[in-house]
PDB file as gemmi writes it, atoms N, CA and C in Angstrom:
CRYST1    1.000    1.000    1.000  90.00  90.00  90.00 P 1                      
ATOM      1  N   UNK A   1      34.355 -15.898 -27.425  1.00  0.00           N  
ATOM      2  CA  UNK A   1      33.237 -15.259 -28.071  1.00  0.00           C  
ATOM      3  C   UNK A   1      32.490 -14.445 -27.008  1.00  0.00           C  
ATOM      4  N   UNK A   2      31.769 -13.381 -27.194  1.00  0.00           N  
ATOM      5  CA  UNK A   2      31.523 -12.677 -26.430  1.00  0.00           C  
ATOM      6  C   UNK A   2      30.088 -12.183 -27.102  1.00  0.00           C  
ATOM      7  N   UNK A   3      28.999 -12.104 -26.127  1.00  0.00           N  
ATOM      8  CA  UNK A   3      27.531 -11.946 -26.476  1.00  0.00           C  
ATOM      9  C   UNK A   3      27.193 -10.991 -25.378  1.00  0.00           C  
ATOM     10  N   UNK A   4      26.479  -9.485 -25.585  1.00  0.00           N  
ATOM     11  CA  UNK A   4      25.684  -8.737 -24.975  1.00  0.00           C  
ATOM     12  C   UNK A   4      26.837  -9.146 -23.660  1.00  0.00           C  
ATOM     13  N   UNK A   5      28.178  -8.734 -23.601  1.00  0.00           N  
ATOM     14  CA  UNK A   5      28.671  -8.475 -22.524  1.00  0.00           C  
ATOM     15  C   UNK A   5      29.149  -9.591 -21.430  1.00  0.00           C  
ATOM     16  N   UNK A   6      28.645 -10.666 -22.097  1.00  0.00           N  
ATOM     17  CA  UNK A   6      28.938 -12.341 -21.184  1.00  0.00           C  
ATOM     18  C   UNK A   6      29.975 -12.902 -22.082  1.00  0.00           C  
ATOM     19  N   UNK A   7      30.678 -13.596 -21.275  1.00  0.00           N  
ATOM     20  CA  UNK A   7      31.951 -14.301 -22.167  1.00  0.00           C  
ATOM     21  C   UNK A   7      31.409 -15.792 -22.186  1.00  0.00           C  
ATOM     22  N   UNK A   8      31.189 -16.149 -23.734  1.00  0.00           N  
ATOM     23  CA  UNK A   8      30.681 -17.265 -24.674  1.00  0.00           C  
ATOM     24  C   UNK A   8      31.731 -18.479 -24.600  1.00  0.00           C  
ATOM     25  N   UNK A   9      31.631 -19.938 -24.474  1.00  0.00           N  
ATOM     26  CA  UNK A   9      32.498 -20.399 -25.063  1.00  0.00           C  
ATOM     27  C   UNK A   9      32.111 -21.533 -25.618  1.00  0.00           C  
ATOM     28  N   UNK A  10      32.542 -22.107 -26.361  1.00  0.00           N  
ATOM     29  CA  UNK A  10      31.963 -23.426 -27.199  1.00  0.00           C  
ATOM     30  C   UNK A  10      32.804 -24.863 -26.991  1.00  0.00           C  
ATOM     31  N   UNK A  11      32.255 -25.897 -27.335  1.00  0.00           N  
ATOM     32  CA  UNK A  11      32.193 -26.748 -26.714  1.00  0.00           C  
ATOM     33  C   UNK A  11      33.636 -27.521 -26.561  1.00  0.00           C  
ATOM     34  N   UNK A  12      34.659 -26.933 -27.388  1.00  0.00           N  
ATOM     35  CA  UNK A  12      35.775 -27.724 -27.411  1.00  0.00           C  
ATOM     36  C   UNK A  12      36.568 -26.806 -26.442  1.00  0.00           C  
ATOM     37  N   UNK A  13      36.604 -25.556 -26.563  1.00  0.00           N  
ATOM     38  CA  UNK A  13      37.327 -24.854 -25.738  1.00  0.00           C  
ATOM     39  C   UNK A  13      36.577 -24.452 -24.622  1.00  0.00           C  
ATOM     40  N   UNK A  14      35.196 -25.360 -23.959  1.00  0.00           N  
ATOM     41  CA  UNK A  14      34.936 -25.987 -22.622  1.00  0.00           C  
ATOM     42  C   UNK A  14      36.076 -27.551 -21.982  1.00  0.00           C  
ATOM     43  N   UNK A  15      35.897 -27.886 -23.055  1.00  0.00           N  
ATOM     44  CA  UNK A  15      36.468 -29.479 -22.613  1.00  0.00           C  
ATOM     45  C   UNK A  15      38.050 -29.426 -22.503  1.00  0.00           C  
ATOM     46  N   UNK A  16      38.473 -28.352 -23.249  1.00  0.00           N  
ATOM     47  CA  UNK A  16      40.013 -28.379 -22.989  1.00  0.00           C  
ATOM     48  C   UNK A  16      40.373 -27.410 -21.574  1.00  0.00           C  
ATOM     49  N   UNK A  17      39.550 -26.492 -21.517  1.00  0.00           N  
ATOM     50  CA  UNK A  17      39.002 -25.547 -20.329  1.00  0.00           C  
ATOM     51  C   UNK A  17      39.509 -26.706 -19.012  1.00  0.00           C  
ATOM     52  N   UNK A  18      38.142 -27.301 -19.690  1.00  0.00           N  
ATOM     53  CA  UNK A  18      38.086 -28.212 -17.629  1.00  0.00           C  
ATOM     54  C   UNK A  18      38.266 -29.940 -17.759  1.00  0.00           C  
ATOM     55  N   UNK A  19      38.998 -29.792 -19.096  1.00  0.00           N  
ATOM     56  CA  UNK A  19      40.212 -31.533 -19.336  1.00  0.00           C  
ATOM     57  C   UNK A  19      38.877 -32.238 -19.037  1.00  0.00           C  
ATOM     58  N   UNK A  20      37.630 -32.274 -19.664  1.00  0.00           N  
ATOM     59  CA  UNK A  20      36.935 -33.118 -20.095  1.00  0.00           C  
ATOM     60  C   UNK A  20      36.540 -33.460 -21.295  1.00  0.00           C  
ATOM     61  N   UNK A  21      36.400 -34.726 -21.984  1.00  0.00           N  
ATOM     62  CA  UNK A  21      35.632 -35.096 -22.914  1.00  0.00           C  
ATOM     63  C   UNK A  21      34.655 -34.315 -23.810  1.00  0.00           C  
ATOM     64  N   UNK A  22      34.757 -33.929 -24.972  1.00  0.00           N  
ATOM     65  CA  UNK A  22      33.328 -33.288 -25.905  1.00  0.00           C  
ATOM     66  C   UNK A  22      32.329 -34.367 -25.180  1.00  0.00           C  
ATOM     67  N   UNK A  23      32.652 -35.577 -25.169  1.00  0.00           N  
ATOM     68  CA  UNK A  23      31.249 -36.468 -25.595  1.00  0.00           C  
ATOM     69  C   UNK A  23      30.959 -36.520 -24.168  1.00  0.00           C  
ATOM     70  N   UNK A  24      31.846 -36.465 -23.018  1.00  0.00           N  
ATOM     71  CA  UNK A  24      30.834 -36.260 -21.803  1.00  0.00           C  
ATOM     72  C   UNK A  24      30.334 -35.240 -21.506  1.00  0.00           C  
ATOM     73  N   UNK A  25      30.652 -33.867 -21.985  1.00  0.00           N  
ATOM     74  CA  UNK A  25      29.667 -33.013 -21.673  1.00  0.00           C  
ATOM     75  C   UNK A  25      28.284 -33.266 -22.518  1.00  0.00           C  
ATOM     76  N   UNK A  26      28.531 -33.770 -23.868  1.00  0.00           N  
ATOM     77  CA  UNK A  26      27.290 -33.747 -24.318  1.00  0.00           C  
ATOM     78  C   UNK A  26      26.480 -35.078 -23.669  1.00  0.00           C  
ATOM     79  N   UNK A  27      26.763 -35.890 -23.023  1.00  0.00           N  
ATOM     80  CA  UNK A  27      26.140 -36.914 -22.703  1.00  0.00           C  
ATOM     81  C   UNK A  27      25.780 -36.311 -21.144  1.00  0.00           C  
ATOM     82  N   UNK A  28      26.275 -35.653 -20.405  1.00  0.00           N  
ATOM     83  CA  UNK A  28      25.612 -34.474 -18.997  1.00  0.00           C  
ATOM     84  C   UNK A  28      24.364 -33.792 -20.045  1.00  0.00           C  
ATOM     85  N   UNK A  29      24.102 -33.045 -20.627  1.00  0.00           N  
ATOM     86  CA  UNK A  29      23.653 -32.504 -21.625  1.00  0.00           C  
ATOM     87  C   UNK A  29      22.262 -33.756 -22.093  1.00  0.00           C  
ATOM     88  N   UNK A  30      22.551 -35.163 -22.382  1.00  0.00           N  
ATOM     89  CA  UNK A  30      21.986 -35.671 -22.531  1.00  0.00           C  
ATOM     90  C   UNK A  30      20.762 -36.072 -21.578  1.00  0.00           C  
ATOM     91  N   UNK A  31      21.493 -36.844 -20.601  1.00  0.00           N  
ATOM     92  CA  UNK A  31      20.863 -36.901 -19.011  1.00  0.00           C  
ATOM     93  C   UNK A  31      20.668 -35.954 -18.449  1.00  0.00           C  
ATOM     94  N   UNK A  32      20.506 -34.290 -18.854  1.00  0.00           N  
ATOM     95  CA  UNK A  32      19.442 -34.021 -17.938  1.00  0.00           C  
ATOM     96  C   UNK A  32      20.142 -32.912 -17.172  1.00  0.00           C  
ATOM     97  N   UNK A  33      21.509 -33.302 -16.628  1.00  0.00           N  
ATOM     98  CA  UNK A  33      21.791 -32.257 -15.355  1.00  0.00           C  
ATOM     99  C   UNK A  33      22.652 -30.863 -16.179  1.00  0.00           C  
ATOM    100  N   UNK A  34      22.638 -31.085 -17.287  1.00  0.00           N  
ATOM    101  CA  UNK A  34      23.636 -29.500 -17.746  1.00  0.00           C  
ATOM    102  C   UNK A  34      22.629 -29.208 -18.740  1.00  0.00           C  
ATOM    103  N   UNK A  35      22.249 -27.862 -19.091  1.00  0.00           N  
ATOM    104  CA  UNK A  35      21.302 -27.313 -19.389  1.00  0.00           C  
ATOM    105  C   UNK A  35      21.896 -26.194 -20.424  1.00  0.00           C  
ATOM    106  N   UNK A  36      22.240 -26.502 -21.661  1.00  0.00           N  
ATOM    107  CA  UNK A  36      23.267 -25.284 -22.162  1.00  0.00           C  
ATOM    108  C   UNK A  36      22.256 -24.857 -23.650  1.00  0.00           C  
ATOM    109  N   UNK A  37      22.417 -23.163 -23.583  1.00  0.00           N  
ATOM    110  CA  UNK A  37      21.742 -22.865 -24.596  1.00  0.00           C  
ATOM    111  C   UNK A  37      22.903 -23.004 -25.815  1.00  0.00           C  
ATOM    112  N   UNK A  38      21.750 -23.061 -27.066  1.00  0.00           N  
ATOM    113  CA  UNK A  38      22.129 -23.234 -28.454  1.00  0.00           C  
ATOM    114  C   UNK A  38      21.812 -22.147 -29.029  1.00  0.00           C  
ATOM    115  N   UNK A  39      22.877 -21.679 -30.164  1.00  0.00           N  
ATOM    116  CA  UNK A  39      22.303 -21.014 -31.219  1.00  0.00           C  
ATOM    117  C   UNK A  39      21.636 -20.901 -31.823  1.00  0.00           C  
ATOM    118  N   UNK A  40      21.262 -19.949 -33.023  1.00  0.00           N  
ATOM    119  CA  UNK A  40      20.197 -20.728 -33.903  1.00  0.00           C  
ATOM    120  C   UNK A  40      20.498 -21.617 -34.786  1.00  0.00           C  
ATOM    121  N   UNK A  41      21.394 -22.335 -35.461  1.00  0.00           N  
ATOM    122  CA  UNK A  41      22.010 -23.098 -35.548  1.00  0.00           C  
ATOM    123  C   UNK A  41      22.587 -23.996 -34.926  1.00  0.00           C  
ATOM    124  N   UNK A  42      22.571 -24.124 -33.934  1.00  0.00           N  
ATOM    125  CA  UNK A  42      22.341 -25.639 -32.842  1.00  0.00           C  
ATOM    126  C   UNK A  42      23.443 -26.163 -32.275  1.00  0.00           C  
ATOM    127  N   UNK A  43      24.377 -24.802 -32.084  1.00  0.00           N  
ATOM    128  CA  UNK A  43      25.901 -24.662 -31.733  1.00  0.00           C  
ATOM    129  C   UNK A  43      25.462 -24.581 -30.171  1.00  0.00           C  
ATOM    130  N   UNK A  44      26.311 -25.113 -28.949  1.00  0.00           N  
ATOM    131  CA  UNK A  44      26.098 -25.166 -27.947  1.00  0.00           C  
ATOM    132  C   UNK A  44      27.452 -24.232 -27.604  1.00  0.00           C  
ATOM    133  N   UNK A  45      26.880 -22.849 -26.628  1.00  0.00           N  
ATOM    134  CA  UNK A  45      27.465 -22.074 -26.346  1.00  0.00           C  
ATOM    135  C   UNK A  45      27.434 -21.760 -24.155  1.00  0.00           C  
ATOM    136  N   UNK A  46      28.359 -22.079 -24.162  1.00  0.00           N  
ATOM    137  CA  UNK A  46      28.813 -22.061 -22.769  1.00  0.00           C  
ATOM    138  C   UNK A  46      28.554 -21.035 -21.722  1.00  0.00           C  
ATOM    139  N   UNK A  47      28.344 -20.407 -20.343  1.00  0.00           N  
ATOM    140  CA  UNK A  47      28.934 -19.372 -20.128  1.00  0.00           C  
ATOM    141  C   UNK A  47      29.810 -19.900 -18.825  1.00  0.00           C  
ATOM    142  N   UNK A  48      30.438 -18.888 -17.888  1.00  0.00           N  
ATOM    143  CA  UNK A  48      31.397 -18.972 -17.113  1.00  0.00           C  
ATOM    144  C   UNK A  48      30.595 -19.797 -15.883  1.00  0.00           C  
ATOM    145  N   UNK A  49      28.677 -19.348 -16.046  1.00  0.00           N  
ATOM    146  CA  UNK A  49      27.930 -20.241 -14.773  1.00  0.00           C  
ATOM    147  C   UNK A  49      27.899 -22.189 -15.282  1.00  0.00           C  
ATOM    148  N   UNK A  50      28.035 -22.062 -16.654  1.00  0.00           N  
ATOM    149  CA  UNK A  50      27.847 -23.416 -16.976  1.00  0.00           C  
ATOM    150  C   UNK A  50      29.225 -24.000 -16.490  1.00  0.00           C  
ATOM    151  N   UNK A  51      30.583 -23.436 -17.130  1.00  0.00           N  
ATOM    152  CA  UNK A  51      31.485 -23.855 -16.504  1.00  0.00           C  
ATOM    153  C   UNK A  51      31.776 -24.293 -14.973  1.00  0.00           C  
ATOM    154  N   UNK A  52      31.059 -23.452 -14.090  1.00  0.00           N  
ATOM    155  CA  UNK A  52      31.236 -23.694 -12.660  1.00  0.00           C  
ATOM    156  C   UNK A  52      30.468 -24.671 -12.429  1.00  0.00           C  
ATOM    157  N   UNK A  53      29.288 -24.742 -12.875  1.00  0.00           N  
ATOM    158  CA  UNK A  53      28.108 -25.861 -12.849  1.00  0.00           C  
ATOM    159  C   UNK A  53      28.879 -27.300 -13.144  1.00  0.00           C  
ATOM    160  N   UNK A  54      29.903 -27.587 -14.321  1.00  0.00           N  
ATOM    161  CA  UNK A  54      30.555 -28.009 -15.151  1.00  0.00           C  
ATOM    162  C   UNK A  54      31.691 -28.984 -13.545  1.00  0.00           C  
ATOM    163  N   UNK A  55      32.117 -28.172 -13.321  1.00  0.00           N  
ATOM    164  CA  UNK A  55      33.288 -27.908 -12.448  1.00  0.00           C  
ATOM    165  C   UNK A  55      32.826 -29.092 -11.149  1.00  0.00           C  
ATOM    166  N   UNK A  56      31.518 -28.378 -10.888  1.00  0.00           N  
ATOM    167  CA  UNK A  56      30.799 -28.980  -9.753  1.00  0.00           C  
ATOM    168  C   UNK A  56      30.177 -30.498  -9.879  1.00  0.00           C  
ATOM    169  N   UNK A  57      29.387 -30.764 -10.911  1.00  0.00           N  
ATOM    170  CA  UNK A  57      29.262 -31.761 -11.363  1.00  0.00           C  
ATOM    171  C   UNK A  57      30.369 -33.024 -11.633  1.00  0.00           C  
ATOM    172  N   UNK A  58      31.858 -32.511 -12.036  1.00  0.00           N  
ATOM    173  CA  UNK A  58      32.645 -33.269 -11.807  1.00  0.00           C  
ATOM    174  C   UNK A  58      33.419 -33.510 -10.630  1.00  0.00           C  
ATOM    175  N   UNK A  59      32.811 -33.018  -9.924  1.00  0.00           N  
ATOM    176  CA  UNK A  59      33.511 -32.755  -8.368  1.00  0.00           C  
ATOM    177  C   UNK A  59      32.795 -33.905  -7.460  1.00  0.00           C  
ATOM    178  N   UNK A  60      31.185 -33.572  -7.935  1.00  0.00           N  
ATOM    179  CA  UNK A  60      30.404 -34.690  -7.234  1.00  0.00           C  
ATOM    180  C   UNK A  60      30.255 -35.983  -7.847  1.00  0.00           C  
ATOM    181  N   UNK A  61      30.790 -36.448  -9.018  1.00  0.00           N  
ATOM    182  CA  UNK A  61      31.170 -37.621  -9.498  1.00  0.00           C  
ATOM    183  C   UNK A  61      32.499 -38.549  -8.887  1.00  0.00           C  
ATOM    184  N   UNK A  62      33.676 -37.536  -8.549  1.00  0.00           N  
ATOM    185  CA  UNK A  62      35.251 -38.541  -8.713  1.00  0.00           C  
ATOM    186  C   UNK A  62      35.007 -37.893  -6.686  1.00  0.00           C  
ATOM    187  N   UNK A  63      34.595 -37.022  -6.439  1.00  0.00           N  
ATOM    188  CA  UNK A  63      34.825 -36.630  -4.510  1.00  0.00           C  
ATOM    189  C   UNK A  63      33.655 -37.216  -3.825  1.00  0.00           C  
ATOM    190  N   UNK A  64      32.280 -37.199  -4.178  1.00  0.00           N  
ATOM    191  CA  UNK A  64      31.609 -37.517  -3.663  1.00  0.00           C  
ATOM    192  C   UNK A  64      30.633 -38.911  -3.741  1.00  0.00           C  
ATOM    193  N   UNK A  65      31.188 -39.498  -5.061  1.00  0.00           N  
ATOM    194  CA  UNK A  65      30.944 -40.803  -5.530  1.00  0.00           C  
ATOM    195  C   UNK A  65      29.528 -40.552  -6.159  1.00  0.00           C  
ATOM    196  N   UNK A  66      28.777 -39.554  -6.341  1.00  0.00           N  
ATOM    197  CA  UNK A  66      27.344 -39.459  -7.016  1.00  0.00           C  
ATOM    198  C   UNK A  66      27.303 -39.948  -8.392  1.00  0.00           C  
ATOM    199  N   UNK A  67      26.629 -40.741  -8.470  1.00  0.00           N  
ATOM    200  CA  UNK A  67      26.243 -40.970  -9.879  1.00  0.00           C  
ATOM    201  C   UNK A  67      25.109 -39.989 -10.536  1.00  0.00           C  
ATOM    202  N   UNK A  68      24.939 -39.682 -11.524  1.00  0.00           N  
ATOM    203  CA  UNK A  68      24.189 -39.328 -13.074  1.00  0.00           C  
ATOM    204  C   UNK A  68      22.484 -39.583 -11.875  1.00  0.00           C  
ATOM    205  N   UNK A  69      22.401 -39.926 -11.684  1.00  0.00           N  
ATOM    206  CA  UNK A  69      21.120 -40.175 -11.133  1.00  0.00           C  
ATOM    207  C   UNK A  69      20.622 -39.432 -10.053  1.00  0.00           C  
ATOM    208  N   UNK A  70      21.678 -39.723  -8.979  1.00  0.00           N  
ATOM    209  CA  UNK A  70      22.081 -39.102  -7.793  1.00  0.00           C  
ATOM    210  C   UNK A  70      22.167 -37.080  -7.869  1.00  0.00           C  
ATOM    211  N   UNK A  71      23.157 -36.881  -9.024  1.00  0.00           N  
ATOM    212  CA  UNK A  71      22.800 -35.377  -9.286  1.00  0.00           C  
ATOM    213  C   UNK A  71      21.863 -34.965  -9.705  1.00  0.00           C  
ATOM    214  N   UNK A  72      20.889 -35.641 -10.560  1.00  0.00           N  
ATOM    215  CA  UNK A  72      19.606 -34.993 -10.822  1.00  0.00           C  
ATOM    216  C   UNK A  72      18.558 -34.964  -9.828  1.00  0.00           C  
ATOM    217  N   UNK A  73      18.841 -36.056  -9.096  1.00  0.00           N  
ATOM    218  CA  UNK A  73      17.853 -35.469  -7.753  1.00  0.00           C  
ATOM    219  C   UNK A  73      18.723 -34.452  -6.894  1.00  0.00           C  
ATOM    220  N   UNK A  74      19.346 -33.895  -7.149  1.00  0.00           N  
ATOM    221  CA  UNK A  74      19.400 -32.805  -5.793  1.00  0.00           C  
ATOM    222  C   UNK A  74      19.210 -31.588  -6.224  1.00  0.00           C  
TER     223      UNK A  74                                                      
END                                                                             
């Protein structure tokens, strides 16, 4: 999907994207550290910075041992 020139993506073809879970992104989403805008209809739409954000966040979970807690403070 494509908006004002940014490439859009939604939430299943994030998770198959970067072989994570729907329900853990929405539970990042929950706690605080992923920050993703919605439609007006309350569709959660991606962009390529959330993905990297996405990317990183799972990087500092399984490489750097941070927990959910640990990423929101930094």
């Amino acid at each position: 999907m494509k908006k004002q020139n940014k490439q859009w993506y939604r939430i299943g073809e994030v998770a198959r994207k970067l072989d994570i879970a729907v329900e853990t992104i929405r539970m990042y989403e929950r706690e605080g550290i992923l920050l993703i805008e919605k439609t007006a209809t309350g569709q959660r739409i991606f962009t390529n910075e959330d993905l990297n954000w996405l990317r990183c966040i799972r990087k500092l979970i399984k490489e750097e041992r941070l927990n959910i807690e640990g990423i929101r403070r930094l």
